[in-house]
SEPAVO-642867 format. One record per residue (C-alpha): x, y, z; residue number from 0; residue in three letters. Coordinates in Angstrom, 3 decimals. Example, Ala and Ser with C-alpha at 12.3 -4.5 7.8 and 13.67 -1.06 7.14 Angstrom:
<nodes>
node east = 12.300 | north = -4.500 | up = 7.800 | n = 0 | res = ALA
node east = 13.670 | north = -1.060 | up = 7.140 | n = 1 | res = SER
</nodes>
This chain:
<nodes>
node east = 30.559 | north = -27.663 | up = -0.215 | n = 0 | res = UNK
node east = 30.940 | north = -31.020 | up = 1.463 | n = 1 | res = UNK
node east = 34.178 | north = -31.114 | up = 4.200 | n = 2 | res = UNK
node east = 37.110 | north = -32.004 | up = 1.950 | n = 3 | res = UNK
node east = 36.597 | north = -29.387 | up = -0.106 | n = 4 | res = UNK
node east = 37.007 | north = -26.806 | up = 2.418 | n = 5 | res = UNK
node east = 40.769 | north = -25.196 | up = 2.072 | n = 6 | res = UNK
node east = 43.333 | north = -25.286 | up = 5.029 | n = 7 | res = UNK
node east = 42.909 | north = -22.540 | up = 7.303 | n = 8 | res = UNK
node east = 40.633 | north = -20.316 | up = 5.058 | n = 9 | res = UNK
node east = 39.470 | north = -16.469 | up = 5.800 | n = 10 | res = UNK
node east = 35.890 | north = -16.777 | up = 6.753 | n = 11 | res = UNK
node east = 33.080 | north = -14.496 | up = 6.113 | n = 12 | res = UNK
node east = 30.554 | north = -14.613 | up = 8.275 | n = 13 | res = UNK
node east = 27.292 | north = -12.054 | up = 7.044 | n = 14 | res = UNK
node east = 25.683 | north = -11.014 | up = 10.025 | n = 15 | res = UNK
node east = 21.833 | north = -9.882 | up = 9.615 | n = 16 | res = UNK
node east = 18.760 | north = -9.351 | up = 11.237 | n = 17 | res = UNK
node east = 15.055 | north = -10.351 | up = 10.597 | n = 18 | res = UNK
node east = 12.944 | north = -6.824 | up = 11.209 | n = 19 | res = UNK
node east = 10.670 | north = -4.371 | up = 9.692 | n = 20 | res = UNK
node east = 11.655 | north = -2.176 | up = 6.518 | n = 21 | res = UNK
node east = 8.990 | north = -0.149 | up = 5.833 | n = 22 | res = UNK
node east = 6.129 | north = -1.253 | up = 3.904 | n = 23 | res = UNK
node east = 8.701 | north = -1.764 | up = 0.667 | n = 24 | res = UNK
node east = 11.321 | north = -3.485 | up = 2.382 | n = 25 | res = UNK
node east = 11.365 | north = -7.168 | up = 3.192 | n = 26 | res = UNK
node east = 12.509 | north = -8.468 | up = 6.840 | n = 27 | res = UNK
node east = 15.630 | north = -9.769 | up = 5.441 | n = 28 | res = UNK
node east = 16.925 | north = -6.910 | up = 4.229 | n = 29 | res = UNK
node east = 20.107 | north = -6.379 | up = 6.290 | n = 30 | res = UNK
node east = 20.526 | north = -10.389 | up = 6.033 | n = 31 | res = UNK
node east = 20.474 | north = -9.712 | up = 1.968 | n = 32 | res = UNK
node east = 22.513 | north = -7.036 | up = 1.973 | n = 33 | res = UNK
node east = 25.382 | north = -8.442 | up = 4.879 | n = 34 | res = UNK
node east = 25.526 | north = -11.989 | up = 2.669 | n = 35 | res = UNK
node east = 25.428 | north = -10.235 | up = -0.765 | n = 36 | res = UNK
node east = 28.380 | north = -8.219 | up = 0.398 | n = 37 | res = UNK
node east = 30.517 | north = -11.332 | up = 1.552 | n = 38 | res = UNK
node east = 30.054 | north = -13.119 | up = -1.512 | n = 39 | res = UNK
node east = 30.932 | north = -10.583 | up = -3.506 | n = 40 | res = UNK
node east = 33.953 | north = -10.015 | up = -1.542 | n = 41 | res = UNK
node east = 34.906 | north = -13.316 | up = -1.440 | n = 42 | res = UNK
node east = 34.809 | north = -13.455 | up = -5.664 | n = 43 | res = UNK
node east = 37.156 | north = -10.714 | up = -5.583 | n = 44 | res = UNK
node east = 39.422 | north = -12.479 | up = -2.930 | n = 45 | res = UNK
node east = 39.393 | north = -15.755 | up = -4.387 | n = 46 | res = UNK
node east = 40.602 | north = -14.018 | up = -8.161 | n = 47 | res = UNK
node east = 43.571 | north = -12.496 | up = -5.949 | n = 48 | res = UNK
node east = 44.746 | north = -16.304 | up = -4.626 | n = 49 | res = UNK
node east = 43.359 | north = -16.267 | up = -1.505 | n = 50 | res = UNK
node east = 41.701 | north = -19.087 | up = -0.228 | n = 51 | res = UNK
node east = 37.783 | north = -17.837 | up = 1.302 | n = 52 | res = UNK
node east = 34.544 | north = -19.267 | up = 2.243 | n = 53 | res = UNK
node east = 31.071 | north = -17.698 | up = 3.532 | n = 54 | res = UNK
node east = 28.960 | north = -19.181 | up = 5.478 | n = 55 | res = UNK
node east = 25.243 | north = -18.925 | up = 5.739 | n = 56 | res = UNK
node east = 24.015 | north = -15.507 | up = 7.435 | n = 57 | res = UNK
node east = 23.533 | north = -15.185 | up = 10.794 | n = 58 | res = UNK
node east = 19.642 | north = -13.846 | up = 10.224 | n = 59 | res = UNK
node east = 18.373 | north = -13.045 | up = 13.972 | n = 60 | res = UNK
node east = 19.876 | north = -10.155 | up = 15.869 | n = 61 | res = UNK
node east = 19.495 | north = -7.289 | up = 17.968 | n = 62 | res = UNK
node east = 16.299 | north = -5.879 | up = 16.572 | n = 63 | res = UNK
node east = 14.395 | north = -4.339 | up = 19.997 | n = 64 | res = UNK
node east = 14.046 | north = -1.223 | up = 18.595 | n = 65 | res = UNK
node east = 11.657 | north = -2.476 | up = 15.687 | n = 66 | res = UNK
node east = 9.488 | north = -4.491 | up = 17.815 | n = 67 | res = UNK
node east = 6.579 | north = -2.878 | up = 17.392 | n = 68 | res = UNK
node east = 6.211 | north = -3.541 | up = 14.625 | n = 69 | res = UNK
node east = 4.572 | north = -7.008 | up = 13.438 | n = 70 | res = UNK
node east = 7.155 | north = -9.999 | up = 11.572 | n = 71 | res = UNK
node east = 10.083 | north = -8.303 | up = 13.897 | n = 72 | res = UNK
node east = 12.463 | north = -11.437 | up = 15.274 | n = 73 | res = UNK
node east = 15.041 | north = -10.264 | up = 17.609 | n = 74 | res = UNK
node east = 16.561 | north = -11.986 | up = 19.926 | n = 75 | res = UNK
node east = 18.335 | north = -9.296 | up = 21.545 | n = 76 | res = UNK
node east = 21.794 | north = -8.286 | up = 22.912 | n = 77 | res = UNK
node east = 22.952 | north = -10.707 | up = 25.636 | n = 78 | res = UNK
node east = 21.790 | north = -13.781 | up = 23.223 | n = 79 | res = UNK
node east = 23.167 | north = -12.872 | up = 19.642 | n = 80 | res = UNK
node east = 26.581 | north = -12.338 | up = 22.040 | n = 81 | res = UNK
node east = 26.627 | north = -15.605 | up = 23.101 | n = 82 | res = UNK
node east = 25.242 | north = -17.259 | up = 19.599 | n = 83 | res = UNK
node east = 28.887 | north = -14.521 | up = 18.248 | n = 84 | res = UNK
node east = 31.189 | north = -16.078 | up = 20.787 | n = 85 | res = UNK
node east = 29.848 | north = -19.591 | up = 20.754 | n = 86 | res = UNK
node east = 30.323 | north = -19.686 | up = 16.149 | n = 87 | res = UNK
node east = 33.639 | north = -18.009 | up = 16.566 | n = 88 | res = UNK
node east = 35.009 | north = -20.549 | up = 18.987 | n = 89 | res = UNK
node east = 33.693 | north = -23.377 | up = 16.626 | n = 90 | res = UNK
node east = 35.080 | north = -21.680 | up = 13.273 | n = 91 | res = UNK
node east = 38.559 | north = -21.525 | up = 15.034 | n = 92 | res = UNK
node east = 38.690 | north = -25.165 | up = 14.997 | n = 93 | res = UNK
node east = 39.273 | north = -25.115 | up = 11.094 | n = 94 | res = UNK
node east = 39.224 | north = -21.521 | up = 10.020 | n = 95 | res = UNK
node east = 42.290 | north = -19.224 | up = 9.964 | n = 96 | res = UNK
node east = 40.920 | north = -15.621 | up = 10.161 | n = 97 | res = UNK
node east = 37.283 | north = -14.701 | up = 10.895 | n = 98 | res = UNK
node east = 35.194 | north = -11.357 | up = 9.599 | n = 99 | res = UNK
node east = 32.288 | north = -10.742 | up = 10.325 | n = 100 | res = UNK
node east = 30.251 | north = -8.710 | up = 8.073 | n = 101 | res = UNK
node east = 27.322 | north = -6.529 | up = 10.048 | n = 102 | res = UNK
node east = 24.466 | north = -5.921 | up = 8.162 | n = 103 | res = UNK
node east = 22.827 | north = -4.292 | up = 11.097 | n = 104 | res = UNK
node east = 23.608 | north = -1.362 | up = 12.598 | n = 105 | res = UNK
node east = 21.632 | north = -2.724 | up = 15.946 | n = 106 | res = UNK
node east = 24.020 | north = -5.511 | up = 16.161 | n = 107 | res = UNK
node east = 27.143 | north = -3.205 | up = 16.774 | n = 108 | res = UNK
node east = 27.545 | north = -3.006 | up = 20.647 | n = 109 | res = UNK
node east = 27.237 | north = -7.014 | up = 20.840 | n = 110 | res = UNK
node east = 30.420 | north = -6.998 | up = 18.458 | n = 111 | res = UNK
node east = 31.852 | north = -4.369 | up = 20.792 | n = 112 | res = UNK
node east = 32.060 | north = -6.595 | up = 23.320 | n = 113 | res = UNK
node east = 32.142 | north = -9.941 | up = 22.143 | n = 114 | res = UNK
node east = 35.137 | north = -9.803 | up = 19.497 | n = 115 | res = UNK
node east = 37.378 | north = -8.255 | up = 22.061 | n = 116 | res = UNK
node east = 36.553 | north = -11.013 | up = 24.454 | n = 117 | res = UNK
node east = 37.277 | north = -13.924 | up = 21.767 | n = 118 | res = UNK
node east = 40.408 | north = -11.931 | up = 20.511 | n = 119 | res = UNK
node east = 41.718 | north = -12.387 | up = 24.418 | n = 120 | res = UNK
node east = 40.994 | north = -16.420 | up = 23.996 | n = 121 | res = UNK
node east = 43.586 | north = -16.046 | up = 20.894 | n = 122 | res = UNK
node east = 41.314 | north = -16.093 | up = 18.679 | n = 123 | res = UNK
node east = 42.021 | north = -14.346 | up = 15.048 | n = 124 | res = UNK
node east = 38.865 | north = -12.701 | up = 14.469 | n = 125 | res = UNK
node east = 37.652 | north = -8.528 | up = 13.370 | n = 126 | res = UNK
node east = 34.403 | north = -7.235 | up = 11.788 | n = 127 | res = UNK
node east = 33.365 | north = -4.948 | up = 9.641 | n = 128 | res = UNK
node east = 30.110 | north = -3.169 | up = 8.521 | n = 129 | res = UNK
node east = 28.468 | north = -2.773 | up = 5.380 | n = 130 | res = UNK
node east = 28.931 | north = 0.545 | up = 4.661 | n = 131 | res = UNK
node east = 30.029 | north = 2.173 | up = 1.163 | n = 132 | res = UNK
node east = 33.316 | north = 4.443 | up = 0.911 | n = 133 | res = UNK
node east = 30.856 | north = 7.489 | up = 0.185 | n = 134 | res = UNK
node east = 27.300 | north = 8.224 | up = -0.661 | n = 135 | res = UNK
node east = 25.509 | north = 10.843 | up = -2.353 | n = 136 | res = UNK
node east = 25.202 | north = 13.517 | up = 0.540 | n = 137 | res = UNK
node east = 21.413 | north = 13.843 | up = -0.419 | n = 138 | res = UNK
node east = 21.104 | north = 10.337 | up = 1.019 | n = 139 | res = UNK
node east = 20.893 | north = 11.107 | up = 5.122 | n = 140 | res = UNK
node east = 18.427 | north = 8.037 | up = 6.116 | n = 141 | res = UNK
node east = 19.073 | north = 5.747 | up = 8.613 | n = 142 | res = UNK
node east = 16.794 | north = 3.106 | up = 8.029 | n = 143 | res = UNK
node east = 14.772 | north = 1.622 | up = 4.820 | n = 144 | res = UNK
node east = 15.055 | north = 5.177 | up = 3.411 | n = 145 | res = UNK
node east = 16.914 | north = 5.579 | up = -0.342 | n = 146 | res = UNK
node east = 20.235 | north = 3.959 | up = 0.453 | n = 147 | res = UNK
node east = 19.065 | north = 0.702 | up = 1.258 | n = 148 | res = UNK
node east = 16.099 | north = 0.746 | up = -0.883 | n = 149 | res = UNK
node east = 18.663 | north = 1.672 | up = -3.848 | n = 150 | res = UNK
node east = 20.616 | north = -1.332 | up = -3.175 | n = 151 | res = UNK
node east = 17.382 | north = -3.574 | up = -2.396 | n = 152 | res = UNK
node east = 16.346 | north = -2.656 | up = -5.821 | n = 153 | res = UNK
node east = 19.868 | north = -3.949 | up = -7.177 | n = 154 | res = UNK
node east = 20.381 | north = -6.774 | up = -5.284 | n = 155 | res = UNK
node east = 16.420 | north = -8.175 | up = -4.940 | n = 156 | res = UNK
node east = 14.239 | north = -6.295 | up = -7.184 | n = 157 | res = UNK
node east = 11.417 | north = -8.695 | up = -7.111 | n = 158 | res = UNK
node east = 11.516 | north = -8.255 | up = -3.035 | n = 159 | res = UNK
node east = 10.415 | north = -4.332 | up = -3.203 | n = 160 | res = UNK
node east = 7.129 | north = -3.366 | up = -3.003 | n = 161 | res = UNK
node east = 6.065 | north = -0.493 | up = -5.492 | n = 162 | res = UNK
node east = 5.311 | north = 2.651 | up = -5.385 | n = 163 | res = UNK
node east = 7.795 | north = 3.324 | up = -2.756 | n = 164 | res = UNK
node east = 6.446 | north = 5.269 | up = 0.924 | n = 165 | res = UNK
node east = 7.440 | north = 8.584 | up = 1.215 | n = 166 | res = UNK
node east = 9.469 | north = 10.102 | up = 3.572 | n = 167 | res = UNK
node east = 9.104 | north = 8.812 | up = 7.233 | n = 168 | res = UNK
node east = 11.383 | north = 10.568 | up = 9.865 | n = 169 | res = UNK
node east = 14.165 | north = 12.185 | up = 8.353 | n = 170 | res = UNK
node east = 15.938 | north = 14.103 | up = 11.371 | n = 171 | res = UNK
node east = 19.444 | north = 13.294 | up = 11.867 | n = 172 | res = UNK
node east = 20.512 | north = 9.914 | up = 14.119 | n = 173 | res = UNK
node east = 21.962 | north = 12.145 | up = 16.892 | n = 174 | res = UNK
node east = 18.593 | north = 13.435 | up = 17.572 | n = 175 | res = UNK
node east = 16.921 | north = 10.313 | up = 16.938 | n = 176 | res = UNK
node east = 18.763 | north = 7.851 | up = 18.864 | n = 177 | res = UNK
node east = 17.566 | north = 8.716 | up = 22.191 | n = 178 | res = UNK
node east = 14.294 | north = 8.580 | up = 20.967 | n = 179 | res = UNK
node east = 14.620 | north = 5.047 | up = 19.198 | n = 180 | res = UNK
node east = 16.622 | north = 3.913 | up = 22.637 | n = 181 | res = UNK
node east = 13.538 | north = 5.040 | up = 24.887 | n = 182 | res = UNK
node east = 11.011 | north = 4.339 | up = 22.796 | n = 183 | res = UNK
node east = 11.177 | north = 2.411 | up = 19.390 | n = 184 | res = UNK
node east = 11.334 | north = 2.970 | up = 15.654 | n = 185 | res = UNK
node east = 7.551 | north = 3.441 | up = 16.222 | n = 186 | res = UNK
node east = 7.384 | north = 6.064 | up = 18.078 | n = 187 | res = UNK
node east = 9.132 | north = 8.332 | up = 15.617 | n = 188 | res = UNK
node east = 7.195 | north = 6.703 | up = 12.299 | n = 189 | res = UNK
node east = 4.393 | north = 4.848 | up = 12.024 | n = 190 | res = UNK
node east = 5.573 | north = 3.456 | up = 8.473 | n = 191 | res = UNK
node east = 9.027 | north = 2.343 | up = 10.014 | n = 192 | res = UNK
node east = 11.166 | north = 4.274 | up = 7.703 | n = 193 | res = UNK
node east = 13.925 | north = 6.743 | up = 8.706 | n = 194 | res = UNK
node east = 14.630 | north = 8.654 | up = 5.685 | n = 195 | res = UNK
node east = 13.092 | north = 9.081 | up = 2.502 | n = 196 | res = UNK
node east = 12.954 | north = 6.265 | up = -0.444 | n = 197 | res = UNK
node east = 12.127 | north = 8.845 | up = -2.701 | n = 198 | res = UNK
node east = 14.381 | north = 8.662 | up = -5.542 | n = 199 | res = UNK
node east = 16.100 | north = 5.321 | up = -4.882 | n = 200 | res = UNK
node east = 17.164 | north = 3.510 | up = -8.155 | n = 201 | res = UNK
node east = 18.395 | north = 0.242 | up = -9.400 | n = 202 | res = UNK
node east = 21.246 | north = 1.979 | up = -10.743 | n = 203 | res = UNK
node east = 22.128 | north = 3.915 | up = -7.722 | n = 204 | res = UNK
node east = 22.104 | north = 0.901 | up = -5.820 | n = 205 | res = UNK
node east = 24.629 | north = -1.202 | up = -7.942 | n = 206 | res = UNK
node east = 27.019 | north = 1.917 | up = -7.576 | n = 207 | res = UNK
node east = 26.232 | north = 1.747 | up = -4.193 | n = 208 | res = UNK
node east = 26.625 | north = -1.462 | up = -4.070 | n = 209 | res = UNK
node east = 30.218 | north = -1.955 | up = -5.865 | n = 210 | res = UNK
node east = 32.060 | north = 0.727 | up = -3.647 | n = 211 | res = UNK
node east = 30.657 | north = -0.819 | up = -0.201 | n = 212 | res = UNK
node east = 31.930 | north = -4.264 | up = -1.627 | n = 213 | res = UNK
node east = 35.155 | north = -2.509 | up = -2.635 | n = 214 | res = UNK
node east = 35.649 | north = -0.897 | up = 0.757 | n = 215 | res = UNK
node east = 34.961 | north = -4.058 | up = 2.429 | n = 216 | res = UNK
node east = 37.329 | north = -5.697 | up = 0.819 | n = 217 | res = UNK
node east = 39.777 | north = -3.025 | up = 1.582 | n = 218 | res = UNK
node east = 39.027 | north = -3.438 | up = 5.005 | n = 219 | res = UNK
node east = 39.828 | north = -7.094 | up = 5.078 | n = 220 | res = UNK
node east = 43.127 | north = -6.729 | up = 3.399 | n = 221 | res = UNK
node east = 44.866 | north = -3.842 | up = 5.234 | n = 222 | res = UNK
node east = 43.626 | north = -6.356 | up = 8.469 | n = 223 | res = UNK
node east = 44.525 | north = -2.988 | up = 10.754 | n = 224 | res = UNK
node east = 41.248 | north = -3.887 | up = 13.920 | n = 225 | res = UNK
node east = 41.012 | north = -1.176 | up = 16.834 | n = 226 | res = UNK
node east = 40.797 | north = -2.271 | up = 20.514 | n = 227 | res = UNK
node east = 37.160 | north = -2.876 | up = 19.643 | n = 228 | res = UNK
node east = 37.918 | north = -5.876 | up = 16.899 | n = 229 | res = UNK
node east = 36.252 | north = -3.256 | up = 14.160 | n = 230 | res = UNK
node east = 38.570 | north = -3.472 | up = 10.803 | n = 231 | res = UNK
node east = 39.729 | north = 0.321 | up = 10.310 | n = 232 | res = UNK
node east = 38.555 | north = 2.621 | up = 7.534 | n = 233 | res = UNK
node east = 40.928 | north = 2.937 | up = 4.712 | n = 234 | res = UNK
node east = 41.948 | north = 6.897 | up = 3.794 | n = 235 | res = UNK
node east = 38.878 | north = 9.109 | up = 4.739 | n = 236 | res = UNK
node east = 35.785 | north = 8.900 | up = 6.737 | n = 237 | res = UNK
node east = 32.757 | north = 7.985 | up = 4.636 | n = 238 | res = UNK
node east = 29.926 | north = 10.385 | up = 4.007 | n = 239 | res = UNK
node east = 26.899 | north = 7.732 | up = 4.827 | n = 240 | res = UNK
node east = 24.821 | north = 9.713 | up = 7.209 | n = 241 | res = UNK
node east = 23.419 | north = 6.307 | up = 8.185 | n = 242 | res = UNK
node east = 26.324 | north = 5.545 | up = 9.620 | n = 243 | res = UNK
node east = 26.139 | north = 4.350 | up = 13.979 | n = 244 | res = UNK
node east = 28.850 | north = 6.257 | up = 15.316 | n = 245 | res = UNK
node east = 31.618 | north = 7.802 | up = 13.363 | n = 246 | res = UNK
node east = 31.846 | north = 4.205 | up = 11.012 | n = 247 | res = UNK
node east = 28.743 | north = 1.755 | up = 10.513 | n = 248 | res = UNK
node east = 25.318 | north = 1.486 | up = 8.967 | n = 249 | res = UNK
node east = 22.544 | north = 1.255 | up = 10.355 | n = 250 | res = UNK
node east = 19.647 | north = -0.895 | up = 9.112 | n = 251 | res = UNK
</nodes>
């Protein structure tokens, strides 16, 4: 687009990535892929509604400390990607009516946290939301380059995933991970980098994957219902992605 194409006071999508390991099948861009895939979509299905939407490139560095271990790993941490969060925010408000930001990372989370509440005290009309689909098969329990995101990798960038697919790297839940991964790394718990197991993961899987985390995103956006915390509010029931950070998130 050049500038006087852009729409009065649009909604504005911001995908929000990271550049870090995925196993030895996933490419670094993966959660950047998967955040911007999901805002275009979204934005498709917007736009045939009447509203007016745009997406701007992904953010593709975040909070990534926790894969740094591991070679081609670009993060540049907390305290930065909040003040890169607060600084595009305050410069989209200029033209843009609402802002979303759409998390492709779990890791990026507790910037969000407390960044968007910050910007929403400058009046500033701005939520976010993760990338995380209204339920999953509950034989998918990975939390990181396991099936679910090689499923939708396979969907969304086939040509990007390296065959045959690793097995299984650490598959215990998150809860018992997560101190771990805080003290230590992603490899310190797997030497391949995966949490999970890609075993199984389809093409297939992925695009049904794919259509209800568009479709819940989108939900999201429209019911416009943020917590104290700026995150847009599930709609009906709590998901059954065991890769979820928290109660309501992916990881990635």
């Amino acid at each position: 687009m050049a500038w006087p194409e852009l729409p009065e006071r649009p909604l504005v999508l911001v995908p929000v990535g990271a550049t870090e390991q995925h196993g030895p099948h996933l490419p670094f861009d993966t959660d950047s892929v998967i955040a911007a895939e999901t805002a275009e979509a979204v934005a498709t299905r917007l736009v045939t509604s009447g509203r007016s939407v745009v997406v701007t490139p992904a953010l593709a560095f975040g909070a990534s400390g926790e894969h740094q271990s591991f070679a081609g790993t670009v993060s540049i941490g907390q305290e930065a990607l909040r003040a890169v969060v607060i600084e595009l925010v305050r410069s989209l408000s200029t033209w843009a009516g609402r802002i979303v930001l759409v998390i492709g990372h779990g890791g990026n989370m507790s910037t969000l946290v407390s960044a968007v509440p910050q910007l929403t005290d400058e009046g500033h009309d701005v939520s976010w939301v993760p990338c995380a689909p209204a339920g999953a098969p509950p034989e998918i329990t990975d939390a990181h380059a396991g099936r679910l995101e090689t499923s939708l990798m396979l969907f969304l960038r086939p040509g990007s995933v390296r065959q045959p697919l690793p097995g299984a790297g650490d598959t215990r839940p998150m809860r018992e991970l997560l101190p771990l991964l805080t003290a230590s790394g992603v490899g310190a718990v797997s030497s391949s980098g995966v949490l999970g197991d890609p075993t199984g993961a389809t093409a297939e899987e992925g695009e049904e994957l794919f259509a209800s985390m568009t479709a819940e995103v989108e939900r999201r956006i429209v019911r416009a219902q943020p917590d104290a915390r700026g995150l847009l509010g599930r709609v009906g029931g709590r998901a059954r992605h065991a890769g979820a950070t928290g109660a309501d998130g992916p990881r990635g």
